[in-house]
N, C-alpha and C positions, 0 to 999 in steps of 0.2 A: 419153530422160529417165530418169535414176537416181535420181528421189527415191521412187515405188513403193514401192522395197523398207523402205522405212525407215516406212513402214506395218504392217509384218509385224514383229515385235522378234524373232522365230525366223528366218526369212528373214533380217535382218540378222546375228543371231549365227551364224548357219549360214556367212556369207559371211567373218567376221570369223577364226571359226575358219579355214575354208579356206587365205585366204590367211596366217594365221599357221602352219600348216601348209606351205604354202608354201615360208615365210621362213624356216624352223628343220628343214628338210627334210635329212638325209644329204648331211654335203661344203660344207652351207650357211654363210657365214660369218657369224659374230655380225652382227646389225643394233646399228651405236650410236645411230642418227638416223633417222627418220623422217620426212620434207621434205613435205608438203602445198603444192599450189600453186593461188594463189589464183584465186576462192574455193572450191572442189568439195573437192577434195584437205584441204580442214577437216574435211571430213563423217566421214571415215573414218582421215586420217591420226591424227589423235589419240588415237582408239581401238586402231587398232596399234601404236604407237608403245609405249602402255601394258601390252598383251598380252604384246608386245616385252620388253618392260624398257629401251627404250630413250625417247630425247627425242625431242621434236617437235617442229620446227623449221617456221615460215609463211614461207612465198614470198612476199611482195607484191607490188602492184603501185607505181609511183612516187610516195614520198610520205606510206606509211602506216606506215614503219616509223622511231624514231627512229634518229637516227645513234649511229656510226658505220655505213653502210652501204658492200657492195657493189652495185652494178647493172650491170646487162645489158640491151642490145637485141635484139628480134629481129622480123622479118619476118611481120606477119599479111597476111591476103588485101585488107586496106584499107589498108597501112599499116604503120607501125612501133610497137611501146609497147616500153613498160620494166618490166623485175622485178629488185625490190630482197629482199637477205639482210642480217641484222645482222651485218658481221663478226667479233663472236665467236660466233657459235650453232653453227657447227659447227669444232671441234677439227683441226687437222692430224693425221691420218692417220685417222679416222675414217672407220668403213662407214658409207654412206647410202643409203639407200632412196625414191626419188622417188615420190609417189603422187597421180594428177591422176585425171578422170573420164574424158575422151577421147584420145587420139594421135589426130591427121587429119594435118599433113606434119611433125609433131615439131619447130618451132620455138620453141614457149614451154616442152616439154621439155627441147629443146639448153639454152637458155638457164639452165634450172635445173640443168643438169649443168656449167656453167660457171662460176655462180657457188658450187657445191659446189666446181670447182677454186680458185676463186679463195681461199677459205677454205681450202684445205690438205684438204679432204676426200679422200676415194676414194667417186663412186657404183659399186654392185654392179649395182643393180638397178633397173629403172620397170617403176610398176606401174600399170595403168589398167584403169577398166571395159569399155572400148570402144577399141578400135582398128579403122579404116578403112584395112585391109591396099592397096587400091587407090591408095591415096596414099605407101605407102609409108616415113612418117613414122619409124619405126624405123632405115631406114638412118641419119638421121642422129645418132643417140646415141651415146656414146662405152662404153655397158654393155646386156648381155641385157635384155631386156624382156620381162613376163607381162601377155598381156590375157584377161579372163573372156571377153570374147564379141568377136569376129573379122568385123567385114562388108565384102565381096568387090567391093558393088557403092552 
């Protein structure tokens, strides 16, 4: 659970810094977009995205965003859903940054890197609080990935 921290307003800026630190690191490319995907990826991408000096763009889920949209399916452990993007929110040739709470097999983050392609983006970067290396959800992204904290088991 990642809401904790957000108890702590040092702890949170501590973390905010970080990963802006991060994202503007030696060799880094400019972020134009900042993609939170729905809902967790609200908590924080917005904040970055500001830091940034870039947009923030909301993932949803089917149905909460008006049209024109793109959408995407992907595979969860019960099942199928869908994640919809406005297609104009992000620009053709545009860095993007995807930023969720967990990776466990990176299905509803492929799906976010897909409908960034569908829009003419370029994703650099996902970023998440939690990654579940044992699942191995990373291999399927089509860009590097940063997780804060790594569990094996």
């Amino acid at each position: 659970d990642i809401f904790p921290i957000f108890e702590n307003p040092k702890a949170t800026e501590t973390l905010v810094n970080y990963l802006v630190s991060h994202l503007t690191g030696e060799g880094k490319p400019k972020v134009d977009v900042v993609i939170g995907l729905d809902s967790r990826g609200f908590l924080l991408g917005p904040w970055l995205a500001n830091r940034l000096g870039a947009a923030f763009v909301p993932i949803r889920k089917t149905g909460k965003l008006p049209p024109p949209v793109h959408k995407v399916g992907y595979t969860k452990e019960y099942g199928t859903d869908f994640f919809e993007i406005s297609q104009v929110a992000v620009k053709p040739g545009q860095n993007v940054v995807v930023f969720d709470d967990l990776i466990a097999t990176g299905g509803s983050a492929k799906a976010a890197g897909e409908l960034v392609q569908l829009c003419g983006g370029k994703t650099i970067e996902y970023i998440f609080f939690v990654e579940l290396t044992f699942l191995n959800g990373k291999a399927a992204l089509d860009a590097p990935t940063f997780s804060l904290f790594k569990y094996d088991d």
